[in-house]
N, C-alpha and C positions, 0 to 999 in steps of 0.2 A: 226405487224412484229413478226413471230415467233424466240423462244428463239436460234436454229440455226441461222438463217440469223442473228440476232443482232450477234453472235459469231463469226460468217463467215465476216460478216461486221468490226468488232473491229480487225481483222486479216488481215488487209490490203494487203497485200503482199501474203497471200492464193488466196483466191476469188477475183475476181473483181463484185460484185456481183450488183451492181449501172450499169456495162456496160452489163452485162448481161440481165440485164432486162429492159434496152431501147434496146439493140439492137431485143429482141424478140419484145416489145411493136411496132416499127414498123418494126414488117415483114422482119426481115432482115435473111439468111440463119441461122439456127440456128445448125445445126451439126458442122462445122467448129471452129466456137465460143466455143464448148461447148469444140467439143474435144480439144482445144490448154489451155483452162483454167485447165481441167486435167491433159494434161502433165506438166502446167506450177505447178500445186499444189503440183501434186508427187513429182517434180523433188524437190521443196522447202522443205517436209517433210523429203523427202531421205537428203538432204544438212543439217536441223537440227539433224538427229538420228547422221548423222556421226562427225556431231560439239559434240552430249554428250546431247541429248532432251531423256528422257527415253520415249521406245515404249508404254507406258500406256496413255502419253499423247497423243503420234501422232494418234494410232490407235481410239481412241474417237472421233480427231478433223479429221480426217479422214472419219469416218463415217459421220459427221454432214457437211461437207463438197459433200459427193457425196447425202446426203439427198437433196441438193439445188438442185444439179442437177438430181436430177431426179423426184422430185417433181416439176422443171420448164418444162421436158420434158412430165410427166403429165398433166399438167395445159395448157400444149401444144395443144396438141387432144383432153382430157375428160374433160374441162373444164365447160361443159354444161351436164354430164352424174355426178352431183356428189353426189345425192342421191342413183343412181341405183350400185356403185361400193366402193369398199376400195379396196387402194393402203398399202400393209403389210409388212414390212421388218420383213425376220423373222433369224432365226438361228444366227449365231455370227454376223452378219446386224442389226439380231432381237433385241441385248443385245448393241448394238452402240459400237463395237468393231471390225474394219473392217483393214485389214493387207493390204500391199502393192499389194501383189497377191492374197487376197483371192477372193472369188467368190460376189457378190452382190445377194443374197438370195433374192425373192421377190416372194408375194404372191399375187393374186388380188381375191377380194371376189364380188362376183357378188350377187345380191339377186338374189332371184329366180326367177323373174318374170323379169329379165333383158333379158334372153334369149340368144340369138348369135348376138343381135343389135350391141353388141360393137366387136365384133371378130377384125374387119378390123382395128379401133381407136388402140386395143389393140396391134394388129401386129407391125404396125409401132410403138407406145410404144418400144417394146422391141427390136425391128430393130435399132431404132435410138440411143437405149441405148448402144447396140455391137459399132455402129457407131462411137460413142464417145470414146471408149476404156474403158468401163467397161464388165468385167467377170460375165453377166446375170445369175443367176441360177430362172427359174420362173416356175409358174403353175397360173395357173386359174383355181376355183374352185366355183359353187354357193357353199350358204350356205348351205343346204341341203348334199353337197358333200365336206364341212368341215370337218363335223361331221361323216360321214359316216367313210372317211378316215384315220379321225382320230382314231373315233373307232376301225378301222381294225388294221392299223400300230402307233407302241407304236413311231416311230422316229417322226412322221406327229405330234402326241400328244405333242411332245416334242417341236416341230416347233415352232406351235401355242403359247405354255404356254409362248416363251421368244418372242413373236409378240411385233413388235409397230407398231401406223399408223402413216403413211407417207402424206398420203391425201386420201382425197374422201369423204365418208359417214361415222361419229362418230361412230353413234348409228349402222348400219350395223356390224362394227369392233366390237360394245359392246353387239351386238349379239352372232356373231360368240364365243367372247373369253365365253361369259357365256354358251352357248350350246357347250361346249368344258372344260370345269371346271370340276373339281375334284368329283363337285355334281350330275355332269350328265354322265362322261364319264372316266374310267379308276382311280377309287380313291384311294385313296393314298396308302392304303394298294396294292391294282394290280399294281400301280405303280413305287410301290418301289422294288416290288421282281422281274417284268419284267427289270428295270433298271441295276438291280443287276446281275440280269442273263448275261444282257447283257455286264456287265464292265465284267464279270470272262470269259466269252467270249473271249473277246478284247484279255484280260490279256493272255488267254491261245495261242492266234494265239501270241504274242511279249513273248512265250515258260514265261511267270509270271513272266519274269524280266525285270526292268528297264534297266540291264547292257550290253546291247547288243552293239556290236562297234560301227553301225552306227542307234542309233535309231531314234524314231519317237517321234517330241515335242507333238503332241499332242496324239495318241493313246498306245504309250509305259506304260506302269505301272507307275503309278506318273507321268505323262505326264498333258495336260491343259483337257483334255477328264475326269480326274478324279476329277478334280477342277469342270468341269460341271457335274460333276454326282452329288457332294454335293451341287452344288447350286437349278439342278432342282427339288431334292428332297424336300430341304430348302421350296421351290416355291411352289410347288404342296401340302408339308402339310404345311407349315405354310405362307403360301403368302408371305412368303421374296421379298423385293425388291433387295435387296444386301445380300453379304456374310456374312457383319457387322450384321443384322439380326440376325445371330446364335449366336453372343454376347448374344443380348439382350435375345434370348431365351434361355442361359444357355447351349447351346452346345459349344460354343469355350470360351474359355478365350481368356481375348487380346491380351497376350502373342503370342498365338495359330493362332491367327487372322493375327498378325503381320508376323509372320512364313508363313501362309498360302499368305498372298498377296505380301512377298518376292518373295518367289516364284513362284508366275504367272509375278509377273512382268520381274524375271530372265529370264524364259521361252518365255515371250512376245518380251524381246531382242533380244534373240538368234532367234525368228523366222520372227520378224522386220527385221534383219540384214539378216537370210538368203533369203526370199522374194526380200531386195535391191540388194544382190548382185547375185540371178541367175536371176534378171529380170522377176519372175514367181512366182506362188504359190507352193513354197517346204518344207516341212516339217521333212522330215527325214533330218539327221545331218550325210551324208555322209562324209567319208574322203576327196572327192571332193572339202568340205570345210571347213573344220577344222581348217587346218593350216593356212587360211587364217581369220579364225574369229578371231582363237586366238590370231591373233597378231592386229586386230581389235578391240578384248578389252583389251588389254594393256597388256599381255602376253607374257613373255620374257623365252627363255631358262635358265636355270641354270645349273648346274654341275650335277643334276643326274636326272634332272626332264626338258621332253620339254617343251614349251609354251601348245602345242595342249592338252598335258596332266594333264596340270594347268587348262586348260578350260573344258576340258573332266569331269575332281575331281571334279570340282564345281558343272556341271551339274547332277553329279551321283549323288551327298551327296544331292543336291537341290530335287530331285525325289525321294531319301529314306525317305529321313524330308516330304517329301507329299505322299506319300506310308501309312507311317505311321498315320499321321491327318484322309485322307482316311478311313481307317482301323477302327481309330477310333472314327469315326462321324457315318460311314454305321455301328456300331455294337450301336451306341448311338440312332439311326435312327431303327435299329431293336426293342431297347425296347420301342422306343416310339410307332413305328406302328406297328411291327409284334405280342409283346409280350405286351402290354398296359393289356390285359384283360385278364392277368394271375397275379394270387394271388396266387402262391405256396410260401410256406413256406420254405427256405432257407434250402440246408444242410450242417450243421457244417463239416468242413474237422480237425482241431482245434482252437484253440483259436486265430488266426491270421486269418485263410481261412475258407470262405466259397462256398458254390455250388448254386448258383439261378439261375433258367431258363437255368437249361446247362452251364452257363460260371461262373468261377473262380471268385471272390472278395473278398477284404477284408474284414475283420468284423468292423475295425474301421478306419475314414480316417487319423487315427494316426499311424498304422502298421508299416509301414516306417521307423519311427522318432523313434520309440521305439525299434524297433526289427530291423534293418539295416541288418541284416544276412535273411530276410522275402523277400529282392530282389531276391535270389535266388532261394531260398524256393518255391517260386510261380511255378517254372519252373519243377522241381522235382514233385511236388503235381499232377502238367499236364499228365506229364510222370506216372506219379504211377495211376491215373485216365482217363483210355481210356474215357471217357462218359463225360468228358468235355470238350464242345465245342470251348472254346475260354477264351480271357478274356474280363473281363466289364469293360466296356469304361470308367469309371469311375476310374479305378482299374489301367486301361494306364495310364491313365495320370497323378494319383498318382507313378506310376512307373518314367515315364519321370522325373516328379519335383522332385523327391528324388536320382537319380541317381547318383546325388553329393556326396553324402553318401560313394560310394566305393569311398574310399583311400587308404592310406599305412594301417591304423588300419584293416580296412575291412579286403584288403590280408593277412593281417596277423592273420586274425581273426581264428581258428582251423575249427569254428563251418560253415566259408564260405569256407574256404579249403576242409573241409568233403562235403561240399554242391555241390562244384564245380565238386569231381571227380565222388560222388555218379550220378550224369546227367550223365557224363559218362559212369557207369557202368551198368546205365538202359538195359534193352533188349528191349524198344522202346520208339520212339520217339525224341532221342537224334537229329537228323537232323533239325525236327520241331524247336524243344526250344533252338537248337544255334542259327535260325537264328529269332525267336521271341525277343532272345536276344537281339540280334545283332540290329534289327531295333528298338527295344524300348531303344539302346545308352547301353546296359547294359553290353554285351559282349567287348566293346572298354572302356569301364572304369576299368572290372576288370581283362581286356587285354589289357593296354596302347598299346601295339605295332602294334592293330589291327585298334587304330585308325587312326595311320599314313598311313594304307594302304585303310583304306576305303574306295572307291570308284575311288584310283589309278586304270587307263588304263594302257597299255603298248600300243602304237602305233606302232601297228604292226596288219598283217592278222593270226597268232600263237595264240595269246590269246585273245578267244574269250570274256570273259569276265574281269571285273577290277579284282583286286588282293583279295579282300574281300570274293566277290562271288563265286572268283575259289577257295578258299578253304574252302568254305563250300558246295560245288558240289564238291570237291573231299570227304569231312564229307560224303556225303549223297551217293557217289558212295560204298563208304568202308563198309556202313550202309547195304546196299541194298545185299553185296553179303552176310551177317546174316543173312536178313529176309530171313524165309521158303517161302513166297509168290513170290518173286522176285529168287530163286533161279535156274530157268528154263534160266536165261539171260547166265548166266555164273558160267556152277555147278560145274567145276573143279575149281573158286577161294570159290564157297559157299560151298563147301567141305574140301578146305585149310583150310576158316577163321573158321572153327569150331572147327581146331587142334589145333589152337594158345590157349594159357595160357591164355593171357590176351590181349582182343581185346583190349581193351581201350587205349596200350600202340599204337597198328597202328592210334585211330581217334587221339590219341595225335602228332603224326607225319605228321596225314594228316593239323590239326589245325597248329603246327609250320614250316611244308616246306618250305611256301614261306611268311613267317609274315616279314622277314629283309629285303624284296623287298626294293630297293628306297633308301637303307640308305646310298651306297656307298662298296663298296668292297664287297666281296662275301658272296649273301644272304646264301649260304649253310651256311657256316660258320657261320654265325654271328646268323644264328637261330637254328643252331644245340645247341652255348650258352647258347641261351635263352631256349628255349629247356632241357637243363640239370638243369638249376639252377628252372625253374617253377616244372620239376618233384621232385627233392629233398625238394624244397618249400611244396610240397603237397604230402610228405608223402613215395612217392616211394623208393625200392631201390636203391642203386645206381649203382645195375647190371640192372635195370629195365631203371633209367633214362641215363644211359651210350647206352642201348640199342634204345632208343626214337632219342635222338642224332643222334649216329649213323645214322639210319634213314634219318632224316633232313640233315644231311652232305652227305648223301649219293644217295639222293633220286632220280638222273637221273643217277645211275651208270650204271642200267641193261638196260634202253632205250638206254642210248650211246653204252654200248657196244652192244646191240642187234643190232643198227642201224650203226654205226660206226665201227665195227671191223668184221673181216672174223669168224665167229664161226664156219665155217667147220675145222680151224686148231684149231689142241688140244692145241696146246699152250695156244692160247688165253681164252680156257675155261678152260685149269688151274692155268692160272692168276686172270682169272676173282674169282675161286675157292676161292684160299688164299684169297683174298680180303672180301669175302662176311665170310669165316671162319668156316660157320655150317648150318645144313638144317635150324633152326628156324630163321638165319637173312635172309637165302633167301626167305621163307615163308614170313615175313613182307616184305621183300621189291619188292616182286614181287606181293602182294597184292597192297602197294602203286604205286607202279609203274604203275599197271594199271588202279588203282581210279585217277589219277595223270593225265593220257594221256586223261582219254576219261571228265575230271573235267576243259582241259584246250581249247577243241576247238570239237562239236560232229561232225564236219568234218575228222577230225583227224585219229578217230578210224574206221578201217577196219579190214576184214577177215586176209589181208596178214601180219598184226602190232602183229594182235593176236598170228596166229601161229609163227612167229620169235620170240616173248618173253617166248611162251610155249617151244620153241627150245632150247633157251638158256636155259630156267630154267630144264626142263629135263637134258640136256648135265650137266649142274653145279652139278646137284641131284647124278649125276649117277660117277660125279668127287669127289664130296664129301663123298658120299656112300663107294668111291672105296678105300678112306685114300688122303687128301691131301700129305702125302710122299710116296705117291705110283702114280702117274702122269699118264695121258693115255697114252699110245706111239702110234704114226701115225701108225708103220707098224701093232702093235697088231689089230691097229681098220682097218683098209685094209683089213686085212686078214678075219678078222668080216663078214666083210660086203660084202668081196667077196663072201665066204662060203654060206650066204644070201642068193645072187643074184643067185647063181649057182643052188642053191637047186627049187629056184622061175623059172627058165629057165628049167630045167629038166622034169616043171610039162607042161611047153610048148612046149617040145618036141624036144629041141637043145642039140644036144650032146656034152659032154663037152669040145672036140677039137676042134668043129666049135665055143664055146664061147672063148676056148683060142684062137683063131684065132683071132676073131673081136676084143676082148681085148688088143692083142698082142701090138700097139703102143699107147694105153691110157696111161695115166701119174698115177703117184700117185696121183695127186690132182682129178684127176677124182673120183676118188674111196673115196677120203676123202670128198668131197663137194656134192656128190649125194647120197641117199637112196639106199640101195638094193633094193629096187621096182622101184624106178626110173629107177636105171640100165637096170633090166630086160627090162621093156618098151622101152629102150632105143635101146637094144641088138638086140632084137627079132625085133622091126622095120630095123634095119640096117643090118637083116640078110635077112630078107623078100627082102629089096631092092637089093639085091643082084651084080649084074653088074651095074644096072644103075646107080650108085656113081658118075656121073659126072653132074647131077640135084640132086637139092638139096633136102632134106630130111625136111621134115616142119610135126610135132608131135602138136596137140594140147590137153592136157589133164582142159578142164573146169572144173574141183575139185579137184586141185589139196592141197597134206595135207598142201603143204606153204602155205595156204588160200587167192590163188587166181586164176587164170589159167596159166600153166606152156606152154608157146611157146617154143618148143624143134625146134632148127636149125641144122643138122646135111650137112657139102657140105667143096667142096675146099676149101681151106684157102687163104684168099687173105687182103691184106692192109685195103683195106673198107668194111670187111662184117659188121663189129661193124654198122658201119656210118648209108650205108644202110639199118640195118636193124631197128633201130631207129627211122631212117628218115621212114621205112615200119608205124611203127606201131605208129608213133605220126599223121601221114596222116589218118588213124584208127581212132584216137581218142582215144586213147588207153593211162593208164598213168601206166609207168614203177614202179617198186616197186624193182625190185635186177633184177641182168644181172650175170651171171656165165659163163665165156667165158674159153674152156680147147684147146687147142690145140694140136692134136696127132702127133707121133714121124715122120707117114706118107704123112702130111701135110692138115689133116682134120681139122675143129672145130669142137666142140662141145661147140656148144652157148645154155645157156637157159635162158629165160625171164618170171617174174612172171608179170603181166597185169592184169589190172583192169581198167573197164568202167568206167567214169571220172564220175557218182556214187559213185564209192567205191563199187562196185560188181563184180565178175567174171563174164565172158562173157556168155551169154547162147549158150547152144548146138543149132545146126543146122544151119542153115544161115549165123550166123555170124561167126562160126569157117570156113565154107566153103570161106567164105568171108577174114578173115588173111589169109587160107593158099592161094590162090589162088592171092593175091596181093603181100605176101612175094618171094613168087615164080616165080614172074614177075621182082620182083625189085633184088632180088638177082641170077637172070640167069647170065651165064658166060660173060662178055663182057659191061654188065651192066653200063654206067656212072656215079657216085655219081653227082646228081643232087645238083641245089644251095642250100643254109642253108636256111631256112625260114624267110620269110619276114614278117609272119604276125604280124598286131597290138596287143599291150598288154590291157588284158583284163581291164576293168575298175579299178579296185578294187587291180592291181598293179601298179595302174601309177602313186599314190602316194607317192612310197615309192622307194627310193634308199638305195641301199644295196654295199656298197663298196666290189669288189670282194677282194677273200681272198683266195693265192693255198699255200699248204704246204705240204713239202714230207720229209715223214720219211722211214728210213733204215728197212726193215725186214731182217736181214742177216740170220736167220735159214730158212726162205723161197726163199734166193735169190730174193728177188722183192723189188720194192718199192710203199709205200701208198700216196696217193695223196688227199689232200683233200681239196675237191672246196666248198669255199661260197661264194652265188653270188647271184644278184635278179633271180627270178623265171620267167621264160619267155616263150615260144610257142619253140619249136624245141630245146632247150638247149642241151640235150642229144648228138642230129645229129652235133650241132656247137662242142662239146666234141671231138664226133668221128671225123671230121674233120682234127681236131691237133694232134688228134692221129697218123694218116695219112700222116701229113704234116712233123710229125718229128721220124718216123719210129718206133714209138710206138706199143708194144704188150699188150692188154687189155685182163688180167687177170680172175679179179672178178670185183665187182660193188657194193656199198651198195648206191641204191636213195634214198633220202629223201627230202621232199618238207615240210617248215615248215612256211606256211602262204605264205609271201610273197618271201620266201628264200629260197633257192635248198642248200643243205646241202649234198652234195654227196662223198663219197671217194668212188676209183680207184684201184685196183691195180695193178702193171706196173712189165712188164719187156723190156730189148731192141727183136729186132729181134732171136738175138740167147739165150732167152729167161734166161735172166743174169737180175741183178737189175740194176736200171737206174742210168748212167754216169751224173756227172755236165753239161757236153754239152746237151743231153736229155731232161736233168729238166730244162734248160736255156731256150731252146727253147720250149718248152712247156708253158712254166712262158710267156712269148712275145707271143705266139701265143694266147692262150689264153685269154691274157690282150686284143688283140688287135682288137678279136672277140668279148668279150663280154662288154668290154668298149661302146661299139653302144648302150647301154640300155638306155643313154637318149635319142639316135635318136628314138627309137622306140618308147619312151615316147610321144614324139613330134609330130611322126607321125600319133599315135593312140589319141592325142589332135589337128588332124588336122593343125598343126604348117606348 
């Protein structure tokens, strides 16, 4: 009796394994038998994971379990063919680690002299195997065509090396693995840089981060993919049976060991669990099911942290701690195999560091313990030393054990204070060695407050990465507009950042933005604190660390107001003025600002985000330049910009009575909210149009400078042109970015829409501009119906998240209007459900500022009544109820895009 069956057998309530093999012994149907014992065994493993059986055990006993059976349905057909064939489990089959849904890897090895005799035996083999309800993955290969295959593809090599036999022919099987070994085919040295290549691969398609919102257990960075990369390395040079193996060879300590099989086991859970509960083989860790894992393994809300994100933290911090092992096994594995037969002579850096083979080490494994300020030290050396490639594996791990070292004494220490800002200071590489830091624990000990956020999510579609990662992708944005190489991305901030005095005060702001995530009350605040007290700590002034603060306190002042507030009125950019105080805080914070936006989600950042923040920062430039007691005045800039326009229109050949004419019932806000170029454009087309004024006037400029494409609407004014045209252009596909809606004294509008293809691109010329105008023009003829709001289902990747609506209207009394501002989930037609209530409660829609922020439409409005007055109690009443009563259906939608 082999060691399976005895285990299958002691498992009473698994297998029935005794009824199994009388009922085959006579002749009894054997597909139905097999497949009811299958379900009956899953269903018993799924019933232990979820009693509290960890996945290490079940997927073993799992494996040796479907070994019975498919070695009975072997024994079945080839029970007389068992010299000529071997039956192989190979790949994670191969290592007896088999998941609810994973696939059944199998190999069959023919000798060569077997020929196509078994073809037919073979078929039903694997026929009967589907039959049953196992996930076949198979090939048939002679020997001869093992080895070929192998040779060719390094995955087939890989196959093979984690083989076991199932049944058939020993000695065939003990062919194939030795004409497939390390001494015949692909040795160790070819197969550890092909391997290698192939994880920085992986890594590069999961963009080299583990922290992606919905990752992948096994191919994510730190994922189980990287735990097999150390072990088939282990395999191929040192014949490892197990991971323990690398004990014994002096690669892991057991420490390291115990770290390393933590974590496969953690990972083994979560992909245990997700296998049982989508009934299939899934691996990425969708929001899909998150919330339901997390409360799966024992995960409860708290006061400022969800359950899902207690479960998220774990999995992140479990994938950095194997990142890290990773890192430093594959550079332990380079000096054994790549660099073994190099005898260079060391070079001194000083009496703590040295240079061997390219990477960094210490001179004594006491470094550490003597010199405690030599943790830092390391990192600087790097920086100061373009030509070292890394550090020795040896050298990590002395890093990790001694990290204990930073404490209060440490921070306090002058010589780690100097060390700490001099990284700073460097002109390269500072991005590198934060987050070297960071992974080797170094950065969160001698930043407690970084460690509270390490590998913190925010459950949400907004931020794409944990809180850790996004502020060292906003380090490494801020980084990039310095380097000369990178400054072709964005030359007007790599032009700013070279004005600034002291860059280091911006990476210090981008490092404390968001470090008080999580604590409770406002992160600004609370990290603007920390913030002051760390620059004072370390030497700065205290105009320098007042100005750092700042910063951190202030750090989404210019997004909001770019995105939140009307910047065509002066007002508001000489509010914004006083606030910001001088060009040098607006130079920092419009450098942060935008390391900031495109550091928190690369969906985010678009042409049309760009130009709006270069808007406001000009407009502020040109406020501040002017003397904050000297204010712009509406009429002075009017008069600006008409002068402009007139001059731009002369050269087009309008004389300047036929522009006073057409101008004649435009408003101030016109003239305040467009470009003198836009106008002209605007002019000259609606003078061309001449009588036909009663079809509508459709402009489309695809580059336009608000960087995106500007849809100019020029026609009667009626209740639902807003609605309509919304409803035009989400039928498009089209996603709004600002709506600028004027209304002339004659009863015209003058709508304009900036749009972008649901890319993040402006639309290209030809076809598809013939394509808006030609459907706006249909949908907004005279007589027109406003069609229903849209039904469609919400996209996946919203339907897990609900978003309590939120409207709120504040008083402009120097504008006469009122602002409106809607948060609410993010949905298919939102815009047209808007226009709607606008309609329903006699609403005039002013301006627009859209914003889509993940999962969340963040939009403000600006309103007046009919005779275009700010909006009455009654107004906002019914707008508040309409609205409610519209967009409250976001669980229906929910439900009906989960089929409900």
């Amino acid at each position: 009796m082999s060691r399976t069956s005895a285990r299958i057998r002691d498992d009473r309530h698994l297998l029935d394994v005794d009824a199994i093999d009388r009922a085959l012994q006579e002749s009894h149907p054997a597909t139905p038998l097999l497949r009811q014992s299958l379900i009956n065994a899953d269903q018993i493993l799924r019933a232990r994971f979820l009693e509290g059986t960890p996945a290490a055990e079940l997927v073993t006993l799992r494996a040796e379990l479907v070994d019975t059976l498919v070695t009975r349905v072997w024994d079945l057909h080839l029970d007389d063919a068992a010299e000529q064939a071997a039956l192989v489990a190979v790949g994670g089959y191969g290592r007896g680690e088999l998941h609810p849904g994973s696939d059944t890897d199998l190999l069959v090895v023919l000798a060569d002299s077997a020929g196509n005799r078994l073809d037919s035996a073979l078929k039903h083999i694997v026929t009967q195997l589907w039959d049953i309800g196992l996930q076949v993955g198979h090939s048939v290969r002679s020997l001869t065509e093992c080895v070929r295959e192998a040779t060719q593809d390094i995955t087939v090599a890989t196959n093979l090396m984690e083989s076991r036999l199932l049944a058939g022919s020993p000695s065939l099987y003990q062919s194939m693995v030795q004409a497939t070994g390390p001494n015949r085919i692909w040795p160790s040295r070819q197969f550890f840089e092909a391997k290698w290549r192939e994880q920085l691969a992986r890594h590069e398609k999961h963009h080299d981060t583990a922290h992606n919102l919905e990752p992948n257990l096994k191919e994510s960075p730190g994922g189980l993919r990287d735990i097999h990369m150390i072990g088939w390395v282990a395999k191929r040079q040192f014949g490892a049976g197990t991971l323990h193996d690398l004990v014994d060879h002096a690669f892991l300590t057991e420490s390291e060991y115990r770290t390393l099989m933590r974590g496969q086991y953690f990972l083994w859970d979560l992909r245990f669990a997700l296998h049982v509960l989508t009934g299939r083989r899934e691996d990425r860790l969708l929001f899909d099911y998150q919330v339901t894992l997390a409360k799966q393994f024992g995960y409860r809300d708290t006061e400022h942290t969800l359950a899902v994100e207690q479960l998220m933290q774990r999995y992140y911090r479990t994938v950095m701690r194997l990142s890290c092992l990773n890192e430093m096994l594959l550079q332990l594995y380079q000096e054994v195999i790549l660099y073994a037969d190099l005898d260079e002579a060391p070079q001194r850096l000083n009496k703590r560091f040295q240079i061997k083979r390219g990477f960094i080490e210490v001179t004594h494994p006491n470094v550490f313990r003597r010199y405690p300020f030599a943790l830092l030290e390391v990192f600087l050396l790097i920086q100061e030393h373009p030509e070292i490639k890394g550090v020795r594996a040896a050298t990590i791990r002395l890093i990790r054990q001694h990290h204990h070292l930073i404490d209060e004494r440490f921070r306090n220490d002058l010589r780690c204070r100097s060390l700490f800002m001099e990284i700073l200071r460097r002109p390269r590489g500072i991005t590198h060695e934060l987050r070297r830091m960071h992974t080797y624990g170094i950065l969160g000990r001698y930043l407690p407050a970084i460690r509270h956020i390490t590998g913190r999510m925010q459950y949400d579609l907004f931020h794409a990465y944990t809180v850790d990662s996004h502020i060292l992708m906003v380090v490494r944005n801020l980084r990039r507009f310095a380097a000369p190489e990178f400054a072709h991305e964005f030359p007007f901030c790599s032009a700013l950042i070279n004005r600034l005095p002291k860059p280091e005060l911006l990476y210090l702001a981008g490092l404390f933005h968001d470090i008080a995530k999580g604590r409770g009350g406002d992160h600004s605040e609370l990290g603007a604190e920390d913030a002051y007290q760390f620059c004072l700590h370390h030497g700065l002034s205290r105009y320098d660390s007042r100005l750092v603060a700042w910063l951190v306190r202030h750090h989404l002042l210019l997004s909001s107001t770019a995105q939140r507030r009307d910047i065509s009125d002066p007002q508001v950019i000489n509010e914004f003025a006083c606030k910001v105080g001088d060009l040098q805080h607006l130079n920092y914070l419009y450098l942060l600002t935008i390391g900031d936006i495109r550091g928190t989600n690369p969906k985010l950042w678009n042409s049309w985000r760009e130009a709006l923040l270069l808007e406001l920062y000009q407009l502020t430039q040109r406020a501040i330049r002017r003397g904050l007691g000297n204010p712009i005045d509406a009429e002075e800039l009017i008069s600006e910009t008409q002068a402009q326009a007139r001059k731009a229109l002369r050269g087009r050949g309008l004389h300047h009575m036929t522009v006073r004419a057409i101008w004649r019932p435009f408003t101030a806000d016109y003239f305040l909210r467009y470009s003198a170029a836009e106008i002209a454009w605007h002019t000259a087309a609606i003078h061309k149009l001449g009588g036909a004024a009663q079809r509508p006037l459709i402009l489309i400029d695809p580059i336009s400078t608000r960087g995106g494409t500007e849809v100019f609407v020029y026609t009667r004014d009626r209740d639902h042109i807003f609605a309509l045209t919304v409803t035009a252009l989400n039928q498009l596909g089209l996603d709004i970015q600002d709506a600028r809606i004027i209304t002339t004294d004659d009863g015209h509008t003058l709508d304009s829409y900036l749009v972008l293809e649901d890319t993040g691109k402006p639309i290209a010329a030809g076809y598809r501009e013939r394509e808006i105008i030609e459907h706006l023009s249909t949908m907004l003829c005279p007589g027109k119906p406003l069609p229903q709001p849209s039904t469609r289902t919400l996209p996946r990747r919203l339907r897990h998240f609900s978003t309590q609506t939120q409207i709120e209207f504040t008083a402009e009394p120097h504008n006469d209007r009122t602002a409106m501002e809607l948060i609410t989930g993010d949905r298919p037609g939102l815009l047209a459900q808007v226009g709607y209530a606008f309609v329903h409660c006699g609403v005039r829609l002013q301006n627009a500022k859209i914003s889509t922020m993940g999962e969340r439409a963040e939009d403000v409005f600006f309103l007046t009544d009919r005779n275009n007055r700010a909006l009455g109690t009654a107004s906002q009443q019914c707008l508040r109820e309409q609205l409610r009563r519209m967009l409250t259906d976001e669980e229906e939608l929910r439900k009906r895009a989960d089929g409900v």
